[in-house]
N, C-alpha and C positions, 0 to 999 in steps of 0.2 A: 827274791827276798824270802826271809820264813817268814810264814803265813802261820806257823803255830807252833808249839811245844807239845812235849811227848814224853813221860818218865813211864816206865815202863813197872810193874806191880809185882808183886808175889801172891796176889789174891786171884779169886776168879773174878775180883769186881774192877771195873774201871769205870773213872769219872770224867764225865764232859763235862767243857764251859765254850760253849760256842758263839756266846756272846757275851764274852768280857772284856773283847778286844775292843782298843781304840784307835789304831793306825790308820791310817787311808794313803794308797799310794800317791804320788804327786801329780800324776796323768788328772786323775779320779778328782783331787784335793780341789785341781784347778776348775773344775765344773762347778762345784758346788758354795753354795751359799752358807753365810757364818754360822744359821741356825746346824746347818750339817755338820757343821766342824767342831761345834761344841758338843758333839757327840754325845745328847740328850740322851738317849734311847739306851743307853750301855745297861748291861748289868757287874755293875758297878762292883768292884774289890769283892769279887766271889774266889777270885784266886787265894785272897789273904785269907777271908775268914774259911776256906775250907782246907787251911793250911796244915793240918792235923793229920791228915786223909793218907799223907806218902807214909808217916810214923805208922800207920795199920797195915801197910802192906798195898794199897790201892793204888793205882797205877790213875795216870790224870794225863787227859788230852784239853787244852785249853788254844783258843783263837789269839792271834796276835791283831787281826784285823778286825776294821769296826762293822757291826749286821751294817751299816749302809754300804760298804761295798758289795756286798752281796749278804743274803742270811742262809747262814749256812744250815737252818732250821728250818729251810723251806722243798718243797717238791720243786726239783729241779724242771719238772713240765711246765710248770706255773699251777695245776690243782690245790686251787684253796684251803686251807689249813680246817678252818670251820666253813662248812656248808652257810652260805645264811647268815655269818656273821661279817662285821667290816674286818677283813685278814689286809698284811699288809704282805708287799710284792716281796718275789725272790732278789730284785734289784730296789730297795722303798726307795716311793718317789717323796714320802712325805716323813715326819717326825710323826711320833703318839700322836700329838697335838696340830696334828694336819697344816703343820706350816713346810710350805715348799724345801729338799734336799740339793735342789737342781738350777742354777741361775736360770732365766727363760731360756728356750730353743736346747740346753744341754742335758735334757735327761736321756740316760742309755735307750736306744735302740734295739731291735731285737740281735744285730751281730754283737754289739756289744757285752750285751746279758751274755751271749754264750761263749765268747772270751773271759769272761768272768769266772761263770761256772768251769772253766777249763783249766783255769790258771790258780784260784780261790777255793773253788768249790768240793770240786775233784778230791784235791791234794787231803784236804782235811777228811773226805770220808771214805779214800784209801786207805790213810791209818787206821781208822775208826774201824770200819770194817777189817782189816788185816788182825788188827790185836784184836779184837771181839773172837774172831776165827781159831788164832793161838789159843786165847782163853779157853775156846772149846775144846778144844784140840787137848789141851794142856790137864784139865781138869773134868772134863765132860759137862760143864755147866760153866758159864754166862752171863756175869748180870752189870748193866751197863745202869750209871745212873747220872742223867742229866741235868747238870744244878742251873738254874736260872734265877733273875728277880725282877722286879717291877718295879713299879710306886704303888702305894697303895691307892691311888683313885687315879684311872685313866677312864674318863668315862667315854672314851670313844671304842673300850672294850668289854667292859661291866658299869655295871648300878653301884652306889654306892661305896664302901670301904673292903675291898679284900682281904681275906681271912690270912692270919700269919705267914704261915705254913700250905702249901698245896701240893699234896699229891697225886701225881696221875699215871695210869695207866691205861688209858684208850680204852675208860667202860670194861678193863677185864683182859683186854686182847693181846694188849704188852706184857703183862707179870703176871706169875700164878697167883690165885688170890690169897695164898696163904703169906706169902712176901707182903700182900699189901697192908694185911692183920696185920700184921706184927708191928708195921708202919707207922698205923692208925692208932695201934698198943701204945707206942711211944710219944706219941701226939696226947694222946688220951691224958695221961698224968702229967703232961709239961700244961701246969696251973696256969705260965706266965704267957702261954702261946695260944692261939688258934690252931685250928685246921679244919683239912677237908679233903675228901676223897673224893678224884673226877669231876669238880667242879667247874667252872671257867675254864680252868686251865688242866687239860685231861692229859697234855702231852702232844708235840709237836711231831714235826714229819720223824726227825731223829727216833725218838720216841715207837712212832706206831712204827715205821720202817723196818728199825732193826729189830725190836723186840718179837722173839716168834716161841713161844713157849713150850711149844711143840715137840720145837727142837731141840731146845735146851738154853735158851740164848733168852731173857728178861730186860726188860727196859722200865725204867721208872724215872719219871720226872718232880722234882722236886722246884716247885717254884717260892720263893720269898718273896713277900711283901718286903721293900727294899726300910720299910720306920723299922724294921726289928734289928737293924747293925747299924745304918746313916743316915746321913740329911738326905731329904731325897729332892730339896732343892737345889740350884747351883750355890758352889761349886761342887755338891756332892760328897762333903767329908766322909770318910770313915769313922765312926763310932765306937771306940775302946767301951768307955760304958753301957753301949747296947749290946755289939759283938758277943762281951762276957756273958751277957746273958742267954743269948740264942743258942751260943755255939755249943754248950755241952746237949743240947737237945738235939745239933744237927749230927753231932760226934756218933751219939747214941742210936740214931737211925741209921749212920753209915755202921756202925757197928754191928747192925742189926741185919743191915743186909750181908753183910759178910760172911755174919755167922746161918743167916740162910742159906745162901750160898754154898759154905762148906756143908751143912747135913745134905744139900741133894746132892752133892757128889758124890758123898758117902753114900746116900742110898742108891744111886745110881752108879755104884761100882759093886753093890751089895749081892 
C-alpha cells in the first residue's frame, strides 16, 4: 500500500508532514479500540493549509498512515524523545489523553514493532533521506522543515495554553542560528500570533536526526497550536476563517527559509 506522498521541489527546502496521516491497515484496524480509530492524535489538515508550499518551489513528503500505526517521528531504538518527560512510544499504546489504542491482550509485541518499522517506518525515511541527499547534492545546502500541530492544552505534555507558533531547533543543534533569527523575525511582527523558540516543542527525532549543520543539511520544526486554523474538538473541522489568518504568516516563514536557504548556496559556491 502507499504509505506516503512525494512531489518533489525546485528549492533546496523540503517539507515534512509525518503525521497528517489518518489510515490504518485493516490487520492493525482490527486490534484496536474506537477511541484509536477516531484518530484523535492527528495533525489535522496541515496538508491543506500548507497548500501554498509546491507554488514556491518546496518539495512536500507527507504520511498517508496514522502516528498510531507507527510514529514515524520516533527513534526507531525506542530512545525517548525528552529525557524526563512523559514521550509516547514508537508503536503508542495510548491517545494524548491516555485512553487505551489496543483492545486488551492486542497491543504490538516487540516482532511486531519491527514489522512495522520495516514495512512503515523505513519506506518514509528512505525518501526522506534520499531527497535531503539530492538537495545537497543538487545545491550544496539542505533545509528540511517539519510542520506539525497539536491542541493547544494537552496537559499530559505541558502547563497550561501553548503558544501559537513553535519553533525548534534542538537548542541550536538542527539549524544554524541565523535561520532561526530570521524565524523568530517573522514571529516577532505577526501581532495576531504567538511564538517561541525551543520551547516544549524543540523538535523531534526527524528533526534532531537529520538536521547536521555542519554539513550543510538544517532541520526546523514548526509546531502549531491546532485553535489557530480549527476546531480542535471532534470532528475536528477546518477553519477557512482562522486558516486566512495564520497562513500568510506561515507563507512568510516558509519564504524565509527558502530565501536562507538560497544565500548559503550562494555563499557556499562563492
Amino acid at each position: 500500500m502507499e504509505t506516503f506522498r512525494f512531489q518533489p521541489g525546485e528549492t533546496p527546502v523540503l517539507l515534512s508532514i509525518p503525521h497528517v496521516g489518518t489510515e490504518v491497515p485493516a490487520d492493525i484496524a482490527a486490534r484496536m479500540t474506537d477511541d484509536a480509530l477516531a484518530v484523535p492524535d492527528t495533525d489535522w489538515h496541515l496538508d491543506r493549509l500548507y497548500h501554498f508550499a509546491p507554488a514556491l518551489g518546496i518539495g512536500y513528503l507527507k504520511a498517508r498512515l496514522s502516528r498510531y500505526v507507527i510514529d514515524l517521528n520516533r527513534d526507531p531504538s525506542g530512545t525517548e524523545l525528552y529525557e524526563g518527560e512523559d514521550n509516547t512510544e514508537l508503536c503508542p499504546l495510548t491517545t494524548f489523553d491516555r485512553r487505551p489504542l489496543y483492545r486488551p491482550g492486542q497491543e504490538p509485541d516487540a516482532a511486531e514493532v519491527e514489522r512495522r518499522v520495516a514495512l512503515y517506518w523505513r519506506p518514509y525515511h528512505d525518501q526522506l533521506g534520499r531527497e535531503l541527499a539530492a538537495l545537497k547534492e543538487r545545491f550544496g545546502v539542505a533545509v528540511l522543515v517539519e510542520a506539525h500541530s497539536i491542541r493547544s492544552e494537552v496537559p499530559r505534555f505541558f502547563d497550561g495554553t501553548l503558544p501559537d507558533v513553535n519553533v525548534g531547533t534542538a537548542d541550536g543543534a538542527s539549524a544554524a542560528p541565523t535561520l532561526a533569527a530570521r524565524l523568530m523575525n517573522v514571529l516577532s511582527v505577526a501581532e495576531r500570533f504567538s511564538g517561541v523558540l525551543n520551547g516544549r516543542f524543540k523538535g523531534g527525532f526527524i528533526t534532531r536526526h537529520y538536521g547536521r549543520p555542519g554539513e550543510g543539511v538544517h532541520a526546523v520544526q514548526f509546531e502549531l497550536a491546532q485553535r489557530t486554523y480549527m476546531e480542535e474538538d471532534p470532528p475536528h473541522r477546518y477553519r477557512d476563517d482562522r486558516a486566512v489568518q495564520v497562513r500568510p504568516c506561515l507563507e512568510r516563514m516558509i519564504t524565509v527559509v527558502a530565501e536562507w536557504a538560497r544565500e548559503e548556496m550562494r555563499r557556499r559556491r562563492s
